[in-house]
C-alpha positions as CSV (number, residue, x, y, z in Angstrom):
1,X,112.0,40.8,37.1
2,X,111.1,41.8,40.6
3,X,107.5,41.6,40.1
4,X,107.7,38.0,38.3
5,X,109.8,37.1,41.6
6,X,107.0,38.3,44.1
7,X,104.1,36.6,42.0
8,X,106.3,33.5,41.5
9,X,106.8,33.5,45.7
10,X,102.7,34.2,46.1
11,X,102.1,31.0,44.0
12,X,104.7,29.4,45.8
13,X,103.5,30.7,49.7
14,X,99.7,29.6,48.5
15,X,100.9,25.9,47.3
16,X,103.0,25.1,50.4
17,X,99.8,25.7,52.7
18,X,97.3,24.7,50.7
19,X,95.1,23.4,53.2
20,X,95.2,26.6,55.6
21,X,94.6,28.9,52.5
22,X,91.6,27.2,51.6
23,X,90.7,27.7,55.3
24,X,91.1,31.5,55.4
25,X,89.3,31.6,52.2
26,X,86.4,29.8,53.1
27,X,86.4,31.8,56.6
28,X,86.8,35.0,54.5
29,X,84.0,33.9,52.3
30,X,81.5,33.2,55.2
31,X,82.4,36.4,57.2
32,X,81.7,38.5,54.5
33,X,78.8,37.2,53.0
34,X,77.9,37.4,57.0
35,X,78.6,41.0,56.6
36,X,76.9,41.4,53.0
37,X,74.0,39.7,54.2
38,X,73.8,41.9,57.5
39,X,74.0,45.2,55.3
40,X,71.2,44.0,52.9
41,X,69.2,43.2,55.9
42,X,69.2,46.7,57.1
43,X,68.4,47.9,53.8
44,X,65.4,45.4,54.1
45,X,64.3,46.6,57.1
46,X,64.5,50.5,55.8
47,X,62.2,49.5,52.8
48,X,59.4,48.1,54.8
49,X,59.6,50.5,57.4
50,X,59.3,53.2,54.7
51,X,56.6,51.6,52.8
52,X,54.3,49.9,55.8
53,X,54.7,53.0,57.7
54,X,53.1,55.3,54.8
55,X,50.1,53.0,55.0
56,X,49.7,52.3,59.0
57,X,46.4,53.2,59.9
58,X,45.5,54.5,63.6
59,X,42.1,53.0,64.2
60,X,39.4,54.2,66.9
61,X,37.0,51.5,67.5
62,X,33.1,52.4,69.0
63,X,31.1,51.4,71.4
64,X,28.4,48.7,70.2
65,X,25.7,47.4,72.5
66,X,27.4,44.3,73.4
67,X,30.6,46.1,74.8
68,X,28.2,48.3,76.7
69,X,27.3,45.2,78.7
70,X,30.6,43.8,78.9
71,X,33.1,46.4,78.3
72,X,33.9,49.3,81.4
73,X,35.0,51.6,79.1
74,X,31.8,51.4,77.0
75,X,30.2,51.8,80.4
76,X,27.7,54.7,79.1
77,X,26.4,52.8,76.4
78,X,26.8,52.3,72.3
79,X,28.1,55.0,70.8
80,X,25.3,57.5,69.4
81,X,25.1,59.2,66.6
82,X,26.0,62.6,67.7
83,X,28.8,61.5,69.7
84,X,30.4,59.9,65.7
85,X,29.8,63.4,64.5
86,X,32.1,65.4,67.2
87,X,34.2,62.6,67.2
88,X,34.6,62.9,63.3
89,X,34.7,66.9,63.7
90,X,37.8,66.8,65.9
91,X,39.3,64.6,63.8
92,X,39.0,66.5,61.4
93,X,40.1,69.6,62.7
94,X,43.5,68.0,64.4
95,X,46.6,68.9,62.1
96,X,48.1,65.7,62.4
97,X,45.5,63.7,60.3
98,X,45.8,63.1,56.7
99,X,42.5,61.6,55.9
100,X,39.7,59.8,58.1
101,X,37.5,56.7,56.8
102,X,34.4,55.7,58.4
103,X,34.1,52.2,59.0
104,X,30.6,50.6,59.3
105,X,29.5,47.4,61.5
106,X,28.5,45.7,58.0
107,X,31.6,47.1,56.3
108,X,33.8,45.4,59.6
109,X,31.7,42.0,59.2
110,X,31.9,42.2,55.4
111,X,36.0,43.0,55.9
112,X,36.3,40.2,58.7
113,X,34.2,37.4,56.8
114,X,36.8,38.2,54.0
115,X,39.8,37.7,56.1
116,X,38.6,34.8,58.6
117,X,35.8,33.7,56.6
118,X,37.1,30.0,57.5
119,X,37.4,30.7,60.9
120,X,34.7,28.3,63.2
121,X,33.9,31.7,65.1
122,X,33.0,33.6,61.4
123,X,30.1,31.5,61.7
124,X,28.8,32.5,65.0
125,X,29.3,36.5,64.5
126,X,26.5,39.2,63.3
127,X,26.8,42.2,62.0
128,X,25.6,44.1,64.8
129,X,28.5,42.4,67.2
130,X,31.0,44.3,65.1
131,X,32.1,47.6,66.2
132,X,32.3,50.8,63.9
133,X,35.6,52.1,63.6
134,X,36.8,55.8,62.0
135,X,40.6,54.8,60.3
136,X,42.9,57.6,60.3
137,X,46.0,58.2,58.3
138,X,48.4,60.3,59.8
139,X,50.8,62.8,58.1
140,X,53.5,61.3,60.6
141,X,52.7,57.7,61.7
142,X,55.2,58.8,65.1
143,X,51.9,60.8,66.2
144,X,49.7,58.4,67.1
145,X,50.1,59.5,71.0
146,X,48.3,62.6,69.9
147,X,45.4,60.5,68.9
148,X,45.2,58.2,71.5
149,X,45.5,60.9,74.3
150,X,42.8,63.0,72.3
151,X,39.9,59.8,72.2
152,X,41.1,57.3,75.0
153,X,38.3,57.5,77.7
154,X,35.9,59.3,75.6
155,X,32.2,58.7,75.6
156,X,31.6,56.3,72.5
157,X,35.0,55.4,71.8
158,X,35.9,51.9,73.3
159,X,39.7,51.8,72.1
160,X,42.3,53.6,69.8
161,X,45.0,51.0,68.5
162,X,48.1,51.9,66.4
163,X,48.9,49.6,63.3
164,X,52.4,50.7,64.1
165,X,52.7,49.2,67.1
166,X,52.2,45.7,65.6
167,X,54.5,46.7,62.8
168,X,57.4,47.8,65.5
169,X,57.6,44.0,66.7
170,X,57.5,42.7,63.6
171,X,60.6,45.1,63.0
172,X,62.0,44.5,66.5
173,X,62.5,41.0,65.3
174,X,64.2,41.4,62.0
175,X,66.6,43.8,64.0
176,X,67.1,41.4,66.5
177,X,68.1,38.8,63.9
178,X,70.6,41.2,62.0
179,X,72.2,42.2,65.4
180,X,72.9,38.3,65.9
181,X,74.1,37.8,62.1
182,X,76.3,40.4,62.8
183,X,77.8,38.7,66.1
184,X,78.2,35.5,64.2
185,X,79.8,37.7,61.6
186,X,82.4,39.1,64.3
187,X,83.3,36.0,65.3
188,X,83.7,34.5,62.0
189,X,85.8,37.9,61.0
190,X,88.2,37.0,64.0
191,X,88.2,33.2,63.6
192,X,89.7,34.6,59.8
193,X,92.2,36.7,61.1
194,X,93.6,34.4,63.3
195,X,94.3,31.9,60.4
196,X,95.7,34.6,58.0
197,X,98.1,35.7,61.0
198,X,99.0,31.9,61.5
199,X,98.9,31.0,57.6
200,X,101.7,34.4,57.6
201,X,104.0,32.9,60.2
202,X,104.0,29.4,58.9
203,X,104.4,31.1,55.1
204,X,107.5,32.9,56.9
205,X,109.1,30.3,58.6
206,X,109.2,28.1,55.8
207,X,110.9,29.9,53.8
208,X,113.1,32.0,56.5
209,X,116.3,30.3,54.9
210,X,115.3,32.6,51.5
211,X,114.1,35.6,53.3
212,X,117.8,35.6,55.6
213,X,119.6,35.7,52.0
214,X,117.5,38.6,50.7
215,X,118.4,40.7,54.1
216,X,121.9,39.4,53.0
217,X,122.1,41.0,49.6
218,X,120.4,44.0,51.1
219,X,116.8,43.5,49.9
220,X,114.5,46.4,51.3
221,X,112.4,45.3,54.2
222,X,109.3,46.1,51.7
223,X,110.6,43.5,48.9
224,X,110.8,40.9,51.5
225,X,107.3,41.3,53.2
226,X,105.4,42.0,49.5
227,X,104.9,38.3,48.6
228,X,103.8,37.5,52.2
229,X,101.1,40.5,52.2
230,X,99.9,39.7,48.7
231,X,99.8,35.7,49.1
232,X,97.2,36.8,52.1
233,X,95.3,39.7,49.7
234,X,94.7,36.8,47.2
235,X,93.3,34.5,49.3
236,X,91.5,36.8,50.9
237,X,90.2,38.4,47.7
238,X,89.2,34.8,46.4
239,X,87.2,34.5,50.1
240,X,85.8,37.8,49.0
241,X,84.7,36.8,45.3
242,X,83.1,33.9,46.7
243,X,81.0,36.1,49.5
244,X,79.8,38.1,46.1
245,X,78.6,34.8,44.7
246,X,76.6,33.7,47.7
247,X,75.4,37.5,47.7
248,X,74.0,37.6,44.0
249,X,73.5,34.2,44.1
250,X,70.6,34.4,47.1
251,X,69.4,37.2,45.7
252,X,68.6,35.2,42.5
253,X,67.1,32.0,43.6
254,X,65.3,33.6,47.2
255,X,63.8,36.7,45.9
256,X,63.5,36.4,42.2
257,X,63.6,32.3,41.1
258,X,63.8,29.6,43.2
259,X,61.3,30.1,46.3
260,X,60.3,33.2,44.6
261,X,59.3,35.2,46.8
262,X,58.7,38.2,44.9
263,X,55.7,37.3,43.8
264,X,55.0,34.8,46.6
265,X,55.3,38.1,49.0
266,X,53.5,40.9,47.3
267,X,52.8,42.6,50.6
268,X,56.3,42.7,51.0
269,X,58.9,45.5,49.0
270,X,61.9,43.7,48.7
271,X,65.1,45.6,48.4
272,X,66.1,46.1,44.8
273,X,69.4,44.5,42.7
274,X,70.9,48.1,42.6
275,X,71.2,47.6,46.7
276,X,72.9,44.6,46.2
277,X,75.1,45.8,43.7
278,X,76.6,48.5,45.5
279,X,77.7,46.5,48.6
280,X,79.9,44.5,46.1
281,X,82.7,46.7,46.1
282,X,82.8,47.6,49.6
283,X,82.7,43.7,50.2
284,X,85.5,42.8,47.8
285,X,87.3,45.7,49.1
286,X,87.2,44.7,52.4
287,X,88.4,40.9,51.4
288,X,91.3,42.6,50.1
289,X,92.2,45.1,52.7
290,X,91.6,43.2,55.3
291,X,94.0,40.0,55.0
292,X,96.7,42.6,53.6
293,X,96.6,44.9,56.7
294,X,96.8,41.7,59.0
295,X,99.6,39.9,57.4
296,X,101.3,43.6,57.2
297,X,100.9,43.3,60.8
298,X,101.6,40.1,61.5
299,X,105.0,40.1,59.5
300,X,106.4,43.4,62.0
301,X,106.6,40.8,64.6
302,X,107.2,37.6,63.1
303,X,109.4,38.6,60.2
304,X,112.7,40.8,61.2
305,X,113.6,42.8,58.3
């Protein structure tokens, strides 16, 4: 009898403010799929780090005779055979480096026709204008200083450059965009908990005439507050289903149909359905925890039982 009375108020609580239940669901919804989409982001970002990092290169680039004319640090000259052989010899013996890959000038222009090929400069370029390059993997792509301090300002070598470095802005960026989904989430997760606190006090007043009865017959201060916390917890946990929705549902038509990007994208590793998966609970979890707690809250001061 007592728990058909508290779902009986719930339905009751969520029909008399209708409008501002739909409003806490729909801020509850975009909050958390805010919050879901923040998560999956950072899981995003993890992947490609993981997987462009294990294939970063650390590149040292030669002197050809055109940067000895124009080029100070090429100031001796092209790079000569003997100096490629020590060069390749200390490369070999550092313990950082995985494997080393000679580069050749027709290799570079056979590699950069392929790439810019419809570039108006592609045209213009020789072979011998392109420089000779040894590519290095390293064990740990966080070395690259020991590289760069090893062959910077050596005879031959005209510049060392880090893939990684390129890759870090790229990943600067996608931080900097989840750091700003997750402010808009904070403010959408306040914006919702100021309309679950005020969708609790109205819910409380109206019906302060039944609640001064209960205390009457000597209700405990729990049996009165129940309906209150779980009218909140259902709306919430609808706000929360939806979040889900948006979740799988962008997940679907982005990645795997839709724009497709999966296929689209083959150079990037997109996060997998398993990572998806697993923030479901915490997301529904927190729709229904969340709204309970504040109403719990709410209901101390607004509600004297």
């Amino acid at each position: 009898m007592r728990a058909q009375f508290v779902l009986s108020e719930i339905g009751v609580g969520l029909r008399r403010n209708l409008t501002m239940t739909f409003a806490v669901v729909v801020s509850v919804a975009l909050s958390l799929a805010l919050f879901g989409g923040s998560l999956l982001m950072s899981d995003q970002v993890t992947k490609m780090k993981g997987y462009w990092y294990d294939k970063v290169n650390v590149s040292i680039f030669l002197c050809n005779k055109s940067d000895a004319e124009n080029d100070p640090n090429c100031a001796k000259g092209a790079v000569t055979e003997d100096q490629k052989k020590a060069i390749l010899a200390d490369l070999k013996k550092m313990s950082v480096v995985e494997t080393v890959t000679y580069e050749s000038q027709d290799e570079a222009y056979k590699h950069y026709k392929e790439q810019f090929g419809d570039s108006p400069l592609a045209g213009s370029l020789t072979p011998d204008q392109m420089q000779e390059s040894y590519r290095i993997k390293l064990k740990n792509p966080e070395q690259y200083k020991v590289i760069a301090s090893a062959f910077n300002g050596r005879d031959g070598v005209q510049s060392v450059q880090d893939q990684k470095g390129i890759l870090d802005n790229l990943f600067g960026l996608l931080n900097g965009m989840n750091w700003a989904a997750r402010a808009v989430m904070a403010m959408m997760l306040v914006v919702a908990l100021m309309l679950i606190v005020n969708t609790v006090r109205v819910s409380a007043f109206s019906r302060r005439r039944e609640t001064g009865i209960m205390r009457l017959v000597g209700a405990s201060g729990f049996y009165i507050q129940a309906p209150f916390i779980m009218e909140a917890a259902v709306a919430g946990l609808i706000g929360g289903t939806v979040a889900c929705g948006f979740l799988v549902t962008a997940r679907y038509f982005i990645i795997d149909h839709g724009l497709d990007l999966a296929h689209k994208l083959t150079l990037i590793n997109f996060i997998g359905w398993d990572a998806v998966l697993t923030k479901l609970p915490l997301i529904l979890a927190t729709s229904l925890l969340m709204p309970a707690l504040a109403a719990f809250f709410a209901l101390r001061k607004y509600l004297k039982v």
